[in-house]
N, C-alpha and C positions, 0 to 999 in steps of 0.2 A: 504494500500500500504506500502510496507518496503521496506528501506533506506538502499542502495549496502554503505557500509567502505567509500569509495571515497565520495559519497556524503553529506553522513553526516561529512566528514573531511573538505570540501570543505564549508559544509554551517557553521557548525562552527567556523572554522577559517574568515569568513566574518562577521558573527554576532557580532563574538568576537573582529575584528577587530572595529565594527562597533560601539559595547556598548565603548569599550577606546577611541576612539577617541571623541565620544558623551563627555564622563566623561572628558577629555580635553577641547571642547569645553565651558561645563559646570562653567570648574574650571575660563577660561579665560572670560566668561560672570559674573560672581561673581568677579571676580577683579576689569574689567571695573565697574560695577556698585558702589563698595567698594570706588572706585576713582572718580565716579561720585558723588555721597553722598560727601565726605571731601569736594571737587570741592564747590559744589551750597553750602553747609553749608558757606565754606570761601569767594565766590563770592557775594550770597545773604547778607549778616553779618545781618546772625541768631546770636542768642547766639552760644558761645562756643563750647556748650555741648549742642545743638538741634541733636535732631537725636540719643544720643549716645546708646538708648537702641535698635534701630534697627540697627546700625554700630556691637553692638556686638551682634546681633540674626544672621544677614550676615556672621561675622565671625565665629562664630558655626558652620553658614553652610558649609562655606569652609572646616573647620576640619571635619566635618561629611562626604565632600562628599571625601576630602583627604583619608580619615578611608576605605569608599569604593572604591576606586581606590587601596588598597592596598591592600584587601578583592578580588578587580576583579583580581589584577596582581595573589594571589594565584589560582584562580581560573585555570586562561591563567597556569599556572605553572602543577597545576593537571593535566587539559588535556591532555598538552603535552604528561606528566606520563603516560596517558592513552590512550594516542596514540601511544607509545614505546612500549607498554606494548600489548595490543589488535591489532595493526594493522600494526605491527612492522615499524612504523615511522621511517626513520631515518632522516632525517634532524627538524634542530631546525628553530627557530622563525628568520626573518631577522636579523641581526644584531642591535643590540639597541632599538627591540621591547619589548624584558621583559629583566632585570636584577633583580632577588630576592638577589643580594649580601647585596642588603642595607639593616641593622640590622632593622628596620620600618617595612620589609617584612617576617622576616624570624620567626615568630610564625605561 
């Protein structure tokens, strides 16, 4: 079966919506937990420094999934391109759904 312009722009832009959102979700489950860890280290009165090599594998992770979140926004950015381009798109992304202006984004 093959995909009419419309609906693969239609399923896209929900999947796409769907993976950022996730990677949002992701970033604010990895904080909470980041704050939970300090939290029970300070609460409990472990030593000081219990914990500190998983505090900094979690923070890796955040930088890692950061890394991809900027990876997806190029991603969201192609598309677009490719949706001007192939299917003559003219309207963009709501308002303050992708900005590539931040230097983090623009390789």
């Amino acid at each position: 079966m093959t995909m009419t312009t419309a609906v693969a722009q239609a399923r896209l832009a929900r999947e796409l919506a769907d993976a950022e959102e996730a990677m949002n979700e992701a970033l604010l489950k990895q904080a909470m937990l980041f704050t939970t860890m300090i939290a029970a280290r300070r609460d409990t009165e472990v030593g000081h420094f219990t914990g500190h090599a998983e505090l900094m594998r979690l923070n890796k992770s955040q930088q890692d999934l950061l890394a991809s979140g900027g990876n997806l926004a190029r991603v969201h950015s192609g598309l677009l391109d490719i949706g001007r381009e192939v299917a003559d798109l003219v309207e963009d992304c709501p308002s303050g759904r992708i900005s590539l202006s931040d230097e983090s984004l623009a390789a």
